[in-house]
N, C-alpha and C positions, 0 to 999 in steps of 0.2 A: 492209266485209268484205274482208278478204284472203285471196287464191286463189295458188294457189303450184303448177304445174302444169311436170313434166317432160317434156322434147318433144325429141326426134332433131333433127338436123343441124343447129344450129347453128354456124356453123364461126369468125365474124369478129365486128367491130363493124360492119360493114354491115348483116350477119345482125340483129344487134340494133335495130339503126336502124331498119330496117325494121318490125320485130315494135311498138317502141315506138309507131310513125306508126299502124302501122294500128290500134292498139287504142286508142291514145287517143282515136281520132277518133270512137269509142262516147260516147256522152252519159255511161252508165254508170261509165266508166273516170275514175278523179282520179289515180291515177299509174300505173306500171308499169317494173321493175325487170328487166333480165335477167341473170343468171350465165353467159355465157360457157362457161367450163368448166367450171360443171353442167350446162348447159344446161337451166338450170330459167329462171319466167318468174313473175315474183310482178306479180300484180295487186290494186291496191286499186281495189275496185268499191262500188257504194253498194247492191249486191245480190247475191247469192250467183250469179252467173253463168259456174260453171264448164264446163257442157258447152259453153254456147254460144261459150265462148273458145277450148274446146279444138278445137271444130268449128272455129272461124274462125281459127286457128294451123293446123291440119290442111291447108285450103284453101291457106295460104300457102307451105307443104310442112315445114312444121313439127310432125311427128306424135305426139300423146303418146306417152312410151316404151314400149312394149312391146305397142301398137296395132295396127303394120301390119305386113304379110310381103308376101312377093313381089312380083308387080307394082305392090301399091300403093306401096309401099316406094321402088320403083322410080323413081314419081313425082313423091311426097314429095321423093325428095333433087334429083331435077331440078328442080323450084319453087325449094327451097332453095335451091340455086345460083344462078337467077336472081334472086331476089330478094337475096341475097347481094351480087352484081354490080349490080344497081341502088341499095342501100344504097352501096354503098362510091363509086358515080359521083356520087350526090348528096353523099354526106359530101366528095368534092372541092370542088363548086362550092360548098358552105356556106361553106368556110374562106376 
């Protein structure tokens, strides 16, 4: 089943790096696809597991779009950026 889910701050390929490690690491996940600049996140899952992706991209400060206000919001983009920054340190040391 594929799940197709639009989420705030994604800024890089770090950003994406990131998003891809952690979900595939779900038994459920067989691949996972990110746009960039839609900042959409397509998952092929072997079950219809779209809140719990959306909750677990939320966590990583990836929030579906049009989810969060204020303080959470606030959060969201500071996760984002760290994991952003973590993505882009590891995409170093890979190459």
């Amino acid at each position: 089943m594929k799940v197709s889910i639009t989420v705030e701050n994604i800024k890089c390929g770090g950003c994406a790096g990131s998003i891809k490690k952690k979900l595939l690491a779900d038994a459920r996940v067989e691949s996972v696809e990110v746009d960039i600049e839609q900042g959409i996140v397509v998952i092929e899952a072997t079950e219809n597991v779209h809140d719990d992706f959306s909750a677990m991209l939320l966590k990583m400060g990836y929030p579906k779009s049009g989810t969060t206000e204020g303080i959470t919001a606030a959060k969201a983009k500071a996760k984002s950026f760290v994991s952003c920054a973590i993505g882009s340190v590891s995409n170093m040391v890979n190459k």
